[in-house]
N, C-alpha and C positions, 0 to 999 in steps of 0.2 A: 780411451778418452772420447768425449761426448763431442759430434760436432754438431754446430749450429748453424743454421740457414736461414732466411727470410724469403720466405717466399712470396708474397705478394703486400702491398702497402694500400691502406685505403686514404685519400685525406679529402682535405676541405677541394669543393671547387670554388677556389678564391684565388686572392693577389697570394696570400700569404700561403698557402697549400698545407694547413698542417695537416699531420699527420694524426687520424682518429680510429687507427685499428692495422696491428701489425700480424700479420699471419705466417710463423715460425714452425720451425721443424727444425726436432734436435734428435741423433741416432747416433748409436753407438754400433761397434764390430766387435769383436774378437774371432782372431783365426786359432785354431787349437790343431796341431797335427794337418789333415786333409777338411777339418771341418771347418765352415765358417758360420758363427751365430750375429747376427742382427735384431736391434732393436732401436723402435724409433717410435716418436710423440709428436704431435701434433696439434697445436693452437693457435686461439688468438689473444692478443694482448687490445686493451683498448685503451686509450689517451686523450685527454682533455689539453689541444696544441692552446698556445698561449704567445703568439707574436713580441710581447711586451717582456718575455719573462728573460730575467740573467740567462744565458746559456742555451735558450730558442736556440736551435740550427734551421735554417732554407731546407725547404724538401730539396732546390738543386745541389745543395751542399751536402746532401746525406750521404752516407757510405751504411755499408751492410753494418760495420762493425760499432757502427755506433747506434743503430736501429738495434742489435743486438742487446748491447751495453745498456738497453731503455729496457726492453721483454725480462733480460737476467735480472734487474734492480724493481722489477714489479711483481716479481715471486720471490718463491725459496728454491731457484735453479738446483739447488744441490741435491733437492728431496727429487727433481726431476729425473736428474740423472743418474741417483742410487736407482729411483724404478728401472731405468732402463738394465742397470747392471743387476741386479735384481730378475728382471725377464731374460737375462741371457746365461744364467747360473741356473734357470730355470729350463731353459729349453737344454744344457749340456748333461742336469741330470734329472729326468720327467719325473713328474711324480705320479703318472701311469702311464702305460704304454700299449699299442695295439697288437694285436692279429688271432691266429687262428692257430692252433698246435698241430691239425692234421694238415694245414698248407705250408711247403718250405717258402721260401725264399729264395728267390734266384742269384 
């Protein structure tokens, strides 16, 4: 399963503070036996804040999960997160692999 984060907010420097650029990160895990694969993305979302509009939230009323709820409804999250699952089906089975036949391995 995909998590989501926010990592930094940009907004207005005004009375009303909106919010005009949210900078997210979303990554996935899977542990398989001993091995653990990771995969993770990295963006930003931008926003045209609107004071007046139904449903405006206060930047001090903001919670992550509702910053969130704005980045996932301004793409197609789901094509995000197959990439990720996608790059970790990738890294468990390569589609080429390194070394050298006269050096073992320790």
């Amino acid at each position: 399963m995909a998590t989501w984060s926010i990592a930094q907010l940009e907004y207005n420097n005004d009375a009303d503070k909106g919010v005009v650029i949210a900078h997210w990160r979303v990554t996935e895990e899977e542990t398989v036996g001993e091995d653990t694969y990771t995969a993770s993305s990295y963006g930003t979302t931008s926003f045209t804040p609107d004071a007046s509009a139904d449903g405006y939230v206060a930047y001090d009323s903001l919670t992550e999960e509702t910053v969130i709820g704005w980045v996932k409804d301004s793409m197609d999250y789901a094509e995000v997160e197959a990439g990720l699952t996608a790059n970790i089906e990738a890294q468990k089975a390569p589609a080429t692999l390194a070394g050298m036949p006269w050096v073992t391995e320790a």
